[in-house]
C-alpha positions, 0 to 999 in steps of 0.5 A, a space after each residue: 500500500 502506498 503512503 504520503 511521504 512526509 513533507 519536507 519542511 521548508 529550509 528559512 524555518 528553523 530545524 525544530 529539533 536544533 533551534 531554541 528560542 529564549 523570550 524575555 519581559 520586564 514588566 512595567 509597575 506603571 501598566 495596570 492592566 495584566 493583558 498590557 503587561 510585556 510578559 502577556 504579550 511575550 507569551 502570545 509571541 511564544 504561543 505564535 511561535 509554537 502554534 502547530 496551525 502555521 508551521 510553527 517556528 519552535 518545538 514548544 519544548 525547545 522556547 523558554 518564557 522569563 518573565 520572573 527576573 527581579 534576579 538576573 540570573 535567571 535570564 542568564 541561565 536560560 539564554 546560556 542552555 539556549 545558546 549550548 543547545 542550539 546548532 541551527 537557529 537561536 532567537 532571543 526576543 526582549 521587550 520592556 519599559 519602565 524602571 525594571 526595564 532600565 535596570 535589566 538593560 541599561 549600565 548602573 550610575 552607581 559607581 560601587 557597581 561593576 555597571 555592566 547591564 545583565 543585557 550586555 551578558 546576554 548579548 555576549 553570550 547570543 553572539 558567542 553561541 555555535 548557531 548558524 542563524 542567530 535572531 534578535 527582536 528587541 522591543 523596548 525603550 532605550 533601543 539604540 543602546 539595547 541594539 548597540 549590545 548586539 550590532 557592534 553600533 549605537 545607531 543600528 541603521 545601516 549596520 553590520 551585525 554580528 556574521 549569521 545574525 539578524 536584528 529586528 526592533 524599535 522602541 517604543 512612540 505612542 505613549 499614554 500617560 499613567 499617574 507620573 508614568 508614561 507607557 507605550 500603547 498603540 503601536 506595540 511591537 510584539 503583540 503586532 508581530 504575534 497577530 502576524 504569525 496567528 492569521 497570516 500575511 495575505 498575498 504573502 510567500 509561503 513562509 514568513 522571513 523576518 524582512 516579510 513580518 517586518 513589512 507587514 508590521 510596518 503595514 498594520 501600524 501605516 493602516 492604524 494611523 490611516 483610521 486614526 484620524 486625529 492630528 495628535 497621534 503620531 505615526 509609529 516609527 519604522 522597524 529597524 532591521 539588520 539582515 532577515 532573507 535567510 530565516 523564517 518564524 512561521 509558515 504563511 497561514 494564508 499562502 496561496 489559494 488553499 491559504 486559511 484566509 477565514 482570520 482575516 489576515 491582518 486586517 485593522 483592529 478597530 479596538 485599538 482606533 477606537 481606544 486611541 482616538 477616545 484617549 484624545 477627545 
């Protein structure tokens, strides 16, 4: 009896079982709302990156969530076992604001310290790791710097990243105002990306390479500010991006005529419009 070959993965998605992901959060006190919180959307990013249902980038068991660093350390151990175990692809991804933020990536003021940043180590370790393809998606404030740890350069426009690496990110340029705090809202990086691997980017390749994804962000938050119709708000930043043709983070749920197009691939999210233009009136 005849039976199906087992279809060959495609080459951009990482080899599952020589690929780790290692996604960091540092929570902002000032977000009141647990679903707005860096490490909720760190985790939707993690569940995007496994979902069986888009070829998922990661075997589940291979992506590692931190979220619970008071104590770097822990941080540190999960990129050192990602950066041991991994052969073909290792992807950090860092999202944060606010005090705890600045503290995890950012050198200490206090003279009494060493005042090298636990993301500096973390760097160290991602760009001395043996994986041929090395991801970085950085979502935070302060981005030059955080990017400077990785690309050799404070400015990551136009640099030369470290051989095999590719980085991605922004920081952030919406912000609302909470008591003395302000945190970014509107035009977040991470969970857009996530929407982008769960429904699929219409008209696009079969997998999505980190040049695609970052595109089809730049094109939601273009589309956001287009039915954002207020002179207040202003337009998103575009993501910086070093590198990105030679991996993929997911299959393309909506590739081609057979594509899963019933989640409306990436069309606007009109709570978020109407949460902005409420917060102006």
């Amino acid at each position: 009896m005849a039976t199906d070959a087992p279809q060959q993965r495609h080459a951009l998605l990482p080899d599952l079982a020589r690929s780790r992901a290692v996604l960091v959060a540092c929570d902002n006190d000032a977000v009141r709302v647990p679903e707005l919180q860096p490490s909720a959307r760190t985790a939707r990013l993690a569940q995007a990156l496994t979902s069986p249902d888009a070829a998922g980038a990661f075997h589940p068991d291979a992506v590692t969530v931190v979220t619970a660093h008071r104590h770097s350390a822990e941080v540190l151990d999960a990129v050192r076992r990602a950066a041991e175990e991994a052969s073909d692809v290792l992807l950090l991804h860092y999202v944060g604001s606010g005090p705890r933020h600045r503290e995890f990536a950012l050198p200490s003021a206090d003279p009494r310290s060493e005042g090298t940043a636990p993301l500096r180590t973390v760097a160290d370790i991602v760009l001395e790791s043996r994986a041929a393809r090395r991801v970085v998606l950085l979502d935070c404030e302060d981005f030059e710097t955080a990017s400077g740890l990785f690309a050799g350069s404070p400015s990551p426009g136009g640099a030369e990243a470290a051989g095999g690496l590719c980085l991605m990110g922004k920081p952030p340029s919406l912000y609302f105002g909470s008591g003395d705090e302000a945190i970014p809202a509107g035009d977040e990086f991470t969970a857009t990306l996530a929407e982008a691997l769960r429904s699929g980017v219409a008209d696009g390749p079969e997998v999505l390479d980190v040049v695609t994804l970052r595109n089809a962000v730049e094109g939601r938050w273009a589309q956001l500010g287009y039915g954002v119709e207020n002179e207040y708000v202003t337009a998103p930043d575009t993501l910086s991006l070093v590198g990105g043709h030679d991996v993929a983070l997911g299959g393309n749920i909506a590739f081609g005529p057979e594509g899963d197009r019933s989640r409306g691939p990436f069309h606007l999210d009109a709570g978020v419009v109407d949460l902005v233009e409420r917060w102006w009136d």
